[in-house]
C-alpha positions as CSV (number, residue, x, y, z in Angstrom):
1,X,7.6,-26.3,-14.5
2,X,10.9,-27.1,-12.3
3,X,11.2,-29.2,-9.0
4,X,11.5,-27.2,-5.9
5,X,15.4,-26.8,-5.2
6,X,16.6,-27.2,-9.0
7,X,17.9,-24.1,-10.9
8,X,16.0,-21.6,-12.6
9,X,15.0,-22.1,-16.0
10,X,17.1,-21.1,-17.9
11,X,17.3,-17.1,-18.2
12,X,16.6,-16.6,-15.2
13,X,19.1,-15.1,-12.7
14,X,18.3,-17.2,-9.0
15,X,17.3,-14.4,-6.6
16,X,19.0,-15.4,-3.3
17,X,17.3,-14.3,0.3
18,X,19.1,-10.9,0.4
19,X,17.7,-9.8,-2.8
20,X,13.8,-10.8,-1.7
21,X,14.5,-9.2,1.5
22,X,15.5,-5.8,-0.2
23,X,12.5,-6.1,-2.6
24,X,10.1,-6.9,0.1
25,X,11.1,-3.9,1.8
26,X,10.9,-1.7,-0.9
27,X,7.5,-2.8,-1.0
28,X,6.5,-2.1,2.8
29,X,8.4,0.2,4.1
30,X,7.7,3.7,3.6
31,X,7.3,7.1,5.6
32,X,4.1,7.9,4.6
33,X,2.3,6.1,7.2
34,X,4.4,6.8,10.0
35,X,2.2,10.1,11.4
36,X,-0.8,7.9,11.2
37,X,0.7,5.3,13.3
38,X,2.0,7.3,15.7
39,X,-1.2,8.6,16.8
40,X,-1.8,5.7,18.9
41,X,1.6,6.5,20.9
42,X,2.5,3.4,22.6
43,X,0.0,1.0,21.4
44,X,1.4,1.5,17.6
45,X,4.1,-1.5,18.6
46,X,0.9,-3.7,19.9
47,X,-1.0,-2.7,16.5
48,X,2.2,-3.4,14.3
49,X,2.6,-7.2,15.3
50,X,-0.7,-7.5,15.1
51,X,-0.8,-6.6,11.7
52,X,1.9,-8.7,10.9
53,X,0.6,-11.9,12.4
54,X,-3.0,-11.5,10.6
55,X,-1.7,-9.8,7.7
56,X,1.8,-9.9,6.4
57,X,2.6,-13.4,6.7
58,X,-0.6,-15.1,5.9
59,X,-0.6,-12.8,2.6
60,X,3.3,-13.5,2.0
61,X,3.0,-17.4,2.3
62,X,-0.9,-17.5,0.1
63,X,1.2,-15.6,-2.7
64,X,4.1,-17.6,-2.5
65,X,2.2,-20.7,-3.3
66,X,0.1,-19.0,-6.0
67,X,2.3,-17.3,-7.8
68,X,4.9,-20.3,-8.1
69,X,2.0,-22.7,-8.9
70,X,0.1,-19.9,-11.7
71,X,3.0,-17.9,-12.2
72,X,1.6,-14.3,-13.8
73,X,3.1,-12.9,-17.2
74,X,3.3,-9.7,-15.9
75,X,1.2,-7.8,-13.5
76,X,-2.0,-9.1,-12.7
77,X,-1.1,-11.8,-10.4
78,X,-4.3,-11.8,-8.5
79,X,-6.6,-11.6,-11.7
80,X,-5.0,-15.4,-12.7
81,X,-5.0,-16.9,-9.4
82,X,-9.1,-15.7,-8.5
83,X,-9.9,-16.3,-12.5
84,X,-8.6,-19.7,-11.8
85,X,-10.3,-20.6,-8.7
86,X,-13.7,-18.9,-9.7
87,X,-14.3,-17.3,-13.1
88,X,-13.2,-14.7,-15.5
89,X,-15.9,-12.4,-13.6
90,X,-14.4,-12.8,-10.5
91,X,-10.9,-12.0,-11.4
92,X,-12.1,-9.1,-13.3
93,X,-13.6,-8.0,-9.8
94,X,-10.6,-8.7,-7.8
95,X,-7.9,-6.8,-10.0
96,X,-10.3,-4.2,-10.4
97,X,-10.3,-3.3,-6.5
98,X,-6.5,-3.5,-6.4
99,X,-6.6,-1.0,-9.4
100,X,-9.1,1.6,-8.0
101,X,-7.4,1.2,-4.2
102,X,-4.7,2.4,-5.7
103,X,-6.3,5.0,-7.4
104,X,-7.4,6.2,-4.3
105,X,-4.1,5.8,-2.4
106,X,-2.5,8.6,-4.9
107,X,-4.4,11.9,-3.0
108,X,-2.8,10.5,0.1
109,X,0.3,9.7,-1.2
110,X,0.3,13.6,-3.1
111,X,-1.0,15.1,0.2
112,X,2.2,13.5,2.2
113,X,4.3,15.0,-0.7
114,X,2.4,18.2,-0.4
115,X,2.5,18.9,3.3
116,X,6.2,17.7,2.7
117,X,7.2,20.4,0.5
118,X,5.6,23.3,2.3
119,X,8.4,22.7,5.0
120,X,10.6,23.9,2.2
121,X,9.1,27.5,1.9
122,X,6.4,27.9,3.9
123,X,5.4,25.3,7.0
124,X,1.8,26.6,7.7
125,X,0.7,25.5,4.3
126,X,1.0,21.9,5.4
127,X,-2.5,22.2,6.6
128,X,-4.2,24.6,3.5
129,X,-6.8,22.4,2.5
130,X,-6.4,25.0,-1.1
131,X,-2.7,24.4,-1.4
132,X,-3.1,20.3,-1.0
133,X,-5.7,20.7,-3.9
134,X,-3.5,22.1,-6.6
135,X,-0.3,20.4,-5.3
136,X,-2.0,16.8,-5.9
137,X,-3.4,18.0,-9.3
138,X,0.2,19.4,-10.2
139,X,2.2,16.8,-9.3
140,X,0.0,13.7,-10.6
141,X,-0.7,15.0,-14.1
142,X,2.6,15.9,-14.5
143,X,3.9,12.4,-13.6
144,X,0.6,10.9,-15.8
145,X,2.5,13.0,-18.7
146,X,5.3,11.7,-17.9
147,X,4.3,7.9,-18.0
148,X,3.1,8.7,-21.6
149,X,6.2,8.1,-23.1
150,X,6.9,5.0,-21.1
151,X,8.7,3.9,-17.9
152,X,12.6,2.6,-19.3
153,X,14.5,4.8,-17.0
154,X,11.7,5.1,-14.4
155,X,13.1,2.1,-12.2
156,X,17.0,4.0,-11.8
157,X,15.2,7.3,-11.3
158,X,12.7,5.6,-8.9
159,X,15.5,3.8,-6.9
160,X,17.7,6.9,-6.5
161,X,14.6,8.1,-5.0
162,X,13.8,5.6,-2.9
163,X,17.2,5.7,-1.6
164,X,17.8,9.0,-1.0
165,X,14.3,10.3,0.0
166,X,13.6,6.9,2.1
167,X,15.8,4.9,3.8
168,X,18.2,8.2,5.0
169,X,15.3,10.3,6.3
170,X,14.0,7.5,7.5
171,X,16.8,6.4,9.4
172,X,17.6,10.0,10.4
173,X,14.1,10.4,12.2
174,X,14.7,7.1,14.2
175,X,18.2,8.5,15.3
176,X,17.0,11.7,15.9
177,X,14.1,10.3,17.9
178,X,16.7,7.5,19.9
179,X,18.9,11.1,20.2
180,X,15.6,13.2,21.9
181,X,14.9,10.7,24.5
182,X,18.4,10.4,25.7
183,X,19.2,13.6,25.6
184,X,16.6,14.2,28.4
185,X,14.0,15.7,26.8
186,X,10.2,15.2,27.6
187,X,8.3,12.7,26.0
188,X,5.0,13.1,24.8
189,X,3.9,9.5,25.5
190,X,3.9,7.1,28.1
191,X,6.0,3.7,28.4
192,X,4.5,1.1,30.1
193,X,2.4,-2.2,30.3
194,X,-0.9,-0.2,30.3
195,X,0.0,2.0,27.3
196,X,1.2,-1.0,25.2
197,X,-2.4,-2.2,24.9
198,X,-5.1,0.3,23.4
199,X,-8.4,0.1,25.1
200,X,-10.3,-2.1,23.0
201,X,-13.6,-0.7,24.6
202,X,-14.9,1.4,22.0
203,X,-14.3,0.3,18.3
204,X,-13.6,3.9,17.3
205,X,-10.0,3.9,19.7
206,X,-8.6,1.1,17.1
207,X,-9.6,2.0,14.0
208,X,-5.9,2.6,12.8
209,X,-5.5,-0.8,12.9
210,X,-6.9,-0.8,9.7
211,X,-3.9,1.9,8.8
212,X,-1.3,-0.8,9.9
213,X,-3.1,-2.9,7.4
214,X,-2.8,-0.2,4.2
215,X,1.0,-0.2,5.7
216,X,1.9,-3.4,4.4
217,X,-0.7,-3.9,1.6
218,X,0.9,-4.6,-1.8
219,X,3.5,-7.3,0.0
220,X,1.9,-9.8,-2.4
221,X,3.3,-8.1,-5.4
222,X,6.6,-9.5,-4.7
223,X,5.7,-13.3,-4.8
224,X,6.0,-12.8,-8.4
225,X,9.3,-13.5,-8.5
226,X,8.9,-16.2,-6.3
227,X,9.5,-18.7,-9.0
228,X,13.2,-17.3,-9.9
229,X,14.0,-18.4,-6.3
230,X,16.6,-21.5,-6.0
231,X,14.7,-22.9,-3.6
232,X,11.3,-21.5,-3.3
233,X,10.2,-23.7,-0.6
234,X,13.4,-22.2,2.2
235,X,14.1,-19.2,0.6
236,X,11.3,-17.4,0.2
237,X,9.4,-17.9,4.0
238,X,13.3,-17.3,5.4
239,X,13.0,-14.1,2.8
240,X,9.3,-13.0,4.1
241,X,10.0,-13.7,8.0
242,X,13.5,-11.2,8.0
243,X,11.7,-8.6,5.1
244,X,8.8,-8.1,8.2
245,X,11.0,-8.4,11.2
246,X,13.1,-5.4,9.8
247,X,10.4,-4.0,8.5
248,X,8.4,-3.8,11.9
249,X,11.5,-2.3,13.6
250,X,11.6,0.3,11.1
251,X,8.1,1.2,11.1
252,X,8.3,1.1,15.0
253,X,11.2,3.2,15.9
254,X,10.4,5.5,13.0
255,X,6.6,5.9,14.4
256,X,7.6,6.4,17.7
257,X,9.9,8.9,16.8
258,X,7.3,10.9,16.0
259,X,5.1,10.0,19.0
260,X,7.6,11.1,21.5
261,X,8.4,14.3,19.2
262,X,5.0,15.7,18.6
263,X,1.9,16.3,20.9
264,X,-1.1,14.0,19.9
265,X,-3.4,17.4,19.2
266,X,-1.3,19.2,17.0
267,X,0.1,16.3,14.8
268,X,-0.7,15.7,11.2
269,X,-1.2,13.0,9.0
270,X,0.5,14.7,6.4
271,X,3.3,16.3,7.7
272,X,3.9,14.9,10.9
273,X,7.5,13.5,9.8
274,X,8.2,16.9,9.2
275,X,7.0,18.2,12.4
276,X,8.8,15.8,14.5
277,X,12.3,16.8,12.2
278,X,11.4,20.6,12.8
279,X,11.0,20.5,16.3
280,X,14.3,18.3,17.0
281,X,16.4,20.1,14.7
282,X,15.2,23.1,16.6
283,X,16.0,22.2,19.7
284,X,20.2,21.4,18.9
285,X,19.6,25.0,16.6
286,X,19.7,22.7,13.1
287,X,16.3,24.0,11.7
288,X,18.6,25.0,8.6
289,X,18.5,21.3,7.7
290,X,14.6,21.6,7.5
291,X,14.2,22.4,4.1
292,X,16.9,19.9,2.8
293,X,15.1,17.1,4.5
294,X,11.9,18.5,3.1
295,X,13.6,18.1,-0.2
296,X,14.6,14.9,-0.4
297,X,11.1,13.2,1.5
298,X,9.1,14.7,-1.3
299,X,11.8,14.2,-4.1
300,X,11.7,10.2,-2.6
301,X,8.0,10.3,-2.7
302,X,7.8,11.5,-6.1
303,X,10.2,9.2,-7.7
304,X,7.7,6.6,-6.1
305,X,4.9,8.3,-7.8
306,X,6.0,8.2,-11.0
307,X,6.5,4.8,-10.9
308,X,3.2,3.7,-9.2
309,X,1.3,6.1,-11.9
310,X,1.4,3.6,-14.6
311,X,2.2,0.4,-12.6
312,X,-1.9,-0.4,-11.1
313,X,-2.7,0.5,-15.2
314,X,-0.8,-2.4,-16.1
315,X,-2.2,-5.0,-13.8
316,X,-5.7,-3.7,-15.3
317,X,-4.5,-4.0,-18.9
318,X,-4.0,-7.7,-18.6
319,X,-7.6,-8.3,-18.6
320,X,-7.9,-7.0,-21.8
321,X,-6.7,-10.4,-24.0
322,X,-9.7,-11.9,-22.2
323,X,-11.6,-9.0,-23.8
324,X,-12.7,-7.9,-19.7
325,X,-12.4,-4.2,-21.2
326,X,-14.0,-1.8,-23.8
327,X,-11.9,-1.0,-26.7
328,X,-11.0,2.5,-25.9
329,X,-9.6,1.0,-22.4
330,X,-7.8,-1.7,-24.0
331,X,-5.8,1.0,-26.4
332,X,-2.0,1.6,-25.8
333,X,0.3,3.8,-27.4
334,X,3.6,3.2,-29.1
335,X,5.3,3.4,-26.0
336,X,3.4,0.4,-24.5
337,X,2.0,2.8,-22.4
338,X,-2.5,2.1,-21.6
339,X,-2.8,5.9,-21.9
340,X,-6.4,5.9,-22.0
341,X,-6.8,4.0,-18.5
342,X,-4.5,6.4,-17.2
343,X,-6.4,9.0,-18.6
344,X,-9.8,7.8,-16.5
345,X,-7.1,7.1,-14.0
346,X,-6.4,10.4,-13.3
347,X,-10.0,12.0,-13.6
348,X,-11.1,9.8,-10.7
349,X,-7.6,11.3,-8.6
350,X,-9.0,15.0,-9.5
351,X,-12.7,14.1,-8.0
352,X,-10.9,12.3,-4.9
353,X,-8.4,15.5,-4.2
354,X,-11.6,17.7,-3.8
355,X,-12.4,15.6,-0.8
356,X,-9.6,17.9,0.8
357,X,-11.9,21.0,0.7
358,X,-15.1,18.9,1.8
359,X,-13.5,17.4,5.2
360,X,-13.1,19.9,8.7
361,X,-8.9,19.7,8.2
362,X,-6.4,17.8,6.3
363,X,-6.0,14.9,8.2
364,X,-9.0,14.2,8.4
365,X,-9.2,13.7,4.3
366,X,-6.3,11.9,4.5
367,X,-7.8,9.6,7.1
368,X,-10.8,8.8,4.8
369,X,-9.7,8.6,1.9
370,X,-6.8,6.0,3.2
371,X,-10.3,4.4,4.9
372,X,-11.8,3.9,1.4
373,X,-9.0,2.5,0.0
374,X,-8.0,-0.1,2.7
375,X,-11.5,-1.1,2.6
376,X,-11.7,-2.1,-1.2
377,X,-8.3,-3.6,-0.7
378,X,-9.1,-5.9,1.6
379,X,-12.3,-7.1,-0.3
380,X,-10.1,-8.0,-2.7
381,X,-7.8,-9.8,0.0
382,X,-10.8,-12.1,1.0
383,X,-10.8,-13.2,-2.7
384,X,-7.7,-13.5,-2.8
385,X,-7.8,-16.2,-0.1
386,X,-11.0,-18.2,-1.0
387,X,-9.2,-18.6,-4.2
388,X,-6.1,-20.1,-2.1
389,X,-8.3,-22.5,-0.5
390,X,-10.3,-23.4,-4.1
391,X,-7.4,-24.3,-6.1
392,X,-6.2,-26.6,-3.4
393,X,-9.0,-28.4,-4.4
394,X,-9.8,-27.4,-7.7
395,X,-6.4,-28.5,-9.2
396,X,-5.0,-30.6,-6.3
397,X,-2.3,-32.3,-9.0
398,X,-1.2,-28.8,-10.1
399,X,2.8,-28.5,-9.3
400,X,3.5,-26.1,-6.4
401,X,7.3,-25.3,-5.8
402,X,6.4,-24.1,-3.4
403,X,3.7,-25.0,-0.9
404,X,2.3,-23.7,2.5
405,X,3.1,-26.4,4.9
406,X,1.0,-28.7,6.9
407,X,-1.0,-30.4,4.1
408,X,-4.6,-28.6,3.6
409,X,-5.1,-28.4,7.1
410,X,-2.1,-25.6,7.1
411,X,-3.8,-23.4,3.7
412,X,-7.3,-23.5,5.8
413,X,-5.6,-22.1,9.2
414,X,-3.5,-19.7,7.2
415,X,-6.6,-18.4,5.3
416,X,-8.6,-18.7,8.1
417,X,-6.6,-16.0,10.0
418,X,-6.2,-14.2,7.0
419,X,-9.4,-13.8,6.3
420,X,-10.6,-13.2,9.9
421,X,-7.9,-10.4,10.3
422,X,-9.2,-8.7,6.7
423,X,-12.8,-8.5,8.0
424,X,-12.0,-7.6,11.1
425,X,-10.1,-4.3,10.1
426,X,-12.7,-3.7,7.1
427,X,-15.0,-3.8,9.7
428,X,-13.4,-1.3,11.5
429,X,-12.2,0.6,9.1
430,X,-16.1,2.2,8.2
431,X,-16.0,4.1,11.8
432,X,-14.7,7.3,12.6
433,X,-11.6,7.5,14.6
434,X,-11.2,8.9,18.1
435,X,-8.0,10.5,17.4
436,X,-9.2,12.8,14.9
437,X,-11.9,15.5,14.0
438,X,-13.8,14.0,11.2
439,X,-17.3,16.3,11.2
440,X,-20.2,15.0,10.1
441,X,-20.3,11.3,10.7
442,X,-23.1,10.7,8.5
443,X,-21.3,12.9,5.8
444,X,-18.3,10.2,7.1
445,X,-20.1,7.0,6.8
446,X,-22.1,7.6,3.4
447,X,-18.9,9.2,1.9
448,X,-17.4,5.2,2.7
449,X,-20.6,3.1,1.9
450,X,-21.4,5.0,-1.5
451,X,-18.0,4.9,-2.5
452,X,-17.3,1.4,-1.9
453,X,-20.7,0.1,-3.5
454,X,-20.5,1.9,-5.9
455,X,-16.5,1.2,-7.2
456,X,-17.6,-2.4,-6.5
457,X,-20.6,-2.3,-8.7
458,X,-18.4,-0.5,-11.6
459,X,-16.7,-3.7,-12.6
460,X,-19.8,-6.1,-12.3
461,X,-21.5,-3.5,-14.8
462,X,-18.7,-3.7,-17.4
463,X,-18.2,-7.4,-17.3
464,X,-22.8,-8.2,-17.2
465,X,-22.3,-5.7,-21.0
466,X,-19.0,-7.2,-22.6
467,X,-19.9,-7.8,-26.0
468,X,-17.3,-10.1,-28.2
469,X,-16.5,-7.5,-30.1
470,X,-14.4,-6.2,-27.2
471,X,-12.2,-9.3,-28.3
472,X,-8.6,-8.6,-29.3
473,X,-8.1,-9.0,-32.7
474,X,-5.4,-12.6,-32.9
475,X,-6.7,-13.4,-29.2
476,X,-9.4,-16.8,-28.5
């Protein structure tokens, strides 16, 4: 393994700061949970460096060193670095929650493209519970197809995307929001000292701090190339510090572009983005450019999709050499593609997108589902930093390009707050927020506890009946 500050092996093309910056960002920043953020008005900007202070960098500096020290073949970063520090059982665990979180995260993501789309043709179908349904179903089996014959042109497809339905909406909606405030137009919230903190009174006014969290979840994914760095141990903190400081004004300006746009009562998870770009553009008489925008949002977030659909497979796959998985799990077509994973995959998505018919309005099944999933996710965060904290004493001779600074003492303060901030917002993230409708809250909190026990106790049941049959054929 190289010496921090020599050259890449060779192959390898040294990524410099810029080029972790744009992959963090592509990562992080997305419009999706924009509407959700901006239903705290004000207090969003407390709630966003919060989350980055508890969250981002603590999980950006843990991956660094893990994934220069056990550098992944692949995806499945997080199954290596807990199988390391614990057991095969464990790691099976922990990528198991980071694929069924993301299994969840796809009715969310499909309902933000669905309440996107209605702005198209028809606005009030943003919040037909029906319509959200058969959109979700639509659009994910048809990108599950898709992924069936593999994912070679996917990344060009998905960066055009990205691109186009992304970064220039995004950046429209922070204009257009800078635009509506100077213009003299009212605001719907308030600017001031008092505003800035939320009243931490009553657990159920911060509970979209554990929104902030989903946010920026998945950051870790990009310490995989942390070992292609030139000098891991500069470049990629300098990389992770400028990645969230951009990314925080983004998701700050963008979120209160919407806050100041959209009365608190009648915004929507969904399709608040397009709420705040509807009434805006109707004010200057642009609501002709309403549809286009529409357009390219849900074009973006489908090009994401499609990407994403076969992506949480692949970390799931890698446990199969370890023979983690039954046989018709572990199969793969000629296209390299786990087709029977996705399969399951998107049987799971159907059940979850009938949640939309079961909740009192749309948001409301966005919130919980997005509840569910940032719960799992960050059980699998706490793994992820014991495991930081094991190795460093597990396999204290083990190389580390790159290493979090301040000796142990600096890995137990960084996990420390990691894993404070991760139970905190878990915590949190079981009650109902005071923002929004939710109905029954027993029907709210069994919906969360069932769920969560019972995709925890999936995993533990497959791995207490793997029989060595499940074995590869040519693997030990």
């Amino acid at each position: 393994m190289r010496k921090s500050g020599a050259p890449p092996a060779p192959g390898k093309k040294a990524l410099n700061v810029f080029t972790l910056v744009m992959m963090n960002l592509a990562v992080i920043c997305t419009l999706r949970g924009l509407p959700m953020m901006a239903e705290d008005g004000f207090s969003l900007v407390f709630y966003y460096l919060v989350t980055v202070l508890v969250f981002v960098i603590p999980v950006s500096l843990v991956s660094a060193e893990l994934a220069t020290s056990w550098p992944p073949r692949g995806p499945g970063g997080v199954y290596i670095w807990v199988k390391e520090a614990f057991g095969e059982r464990w790691g099976f665990l922990a990528i198991w929650l980071q694929w069924i979180q993301n299994v969840i995260w796809f009715p969310t993501a499909l309902s933000f493209i669905a309440g996107t789309m209605a702005y198209v043709f028809a606005p009030q179908l943003a919040n037909n519970k029906v319509y959200m349904v058969v959109v979700i179903l639509v659009v994910y089996w048809g990108g599950t197809l898709a992924n069936f014959r593999g994912t070679k042109t996917s990344g060009t497809i998905s960066s055009i995307c990205v691109i186009g339905g992304v970064f220039v909406p995004g950046a429209l909606i922070i204009m257009l929001g800078i635009i509506w405030i100077f213009g003299g137009n009212v605001s719907q919230i308030s600017f001031s000292a008092h505003t800035f903190f939320p009243d931490l009174s009553d657990i159920n006014n911060i509970v979209f701090l554990a929104g902030a969290f989903l946010i920026f979840a998945g950051i870790e994914v990009s310490a995989v190339h942390s070992n292609t760095v030139r000098d891991p141990k500069r470049d990629f903190p300098r990389a992770i510090l400028l990645s969230s400081a951009i990314a925080v004004v983004i998701l700050i300006l963008g979120s209160l572009a919407i806050a100041v746009v959209v009365p608190q009562k009648e915004l929507s998870l969904v399709a608040g983005i397009m709420q705040a770009f509807h009434i805006i553009l109707l004010r200057y008489h642009m609501e002709w450019m309403v549809p286009l925008i529409a357009l390219l949002i849900a074009l973006g977030s489908m090009g994401e999709i499609t990407t994403w659909i076969a992506g949480p497979s692949k970390g799931l796959h890698t446990t199969a050499k370890d023979g983690c998985l039954p046989p018709f799990l572990q199969h793969m077509n000629r296209h390299g593609v786990a087709t029977h994973i996705l399969i399951v995959q998107g049987c799971i998505v159907s059940v979850l997108a009938l949640v939309f018919l079961l909740m009192p309005n749309v948001s409301s099944s966005y919130w919980i589902l997005s509840a569910l999933c940032v719960i799992l996710y960050l059980m699998m965060y706490v793994l992820f930093y014991a495991s930081a904290l094991r190795l460093r004493y597990k396999s204290p001779k083990t190389h580390r390009p790159y290493r979090i600074p301040g000796g142990n003492f600096g890995m137990w303060m960084i996990c420390i707050i990691g894993i404070a901030g991760a139970l905190f917002a878990l915590i949190v993230g079981f009650f109902p927020p005071s923002q929004l409708k939710t109905g029954s809250t027993l029907f709210y909190e069994l919906f969360l506890i069932i769920g969560v026990v019972f995709l925890s106790f999936i995993p533990i049941v497959i791995y207490q009946f793997k029989k060595p049959e499940w074995q590869p054929k040519g693997e030990k």
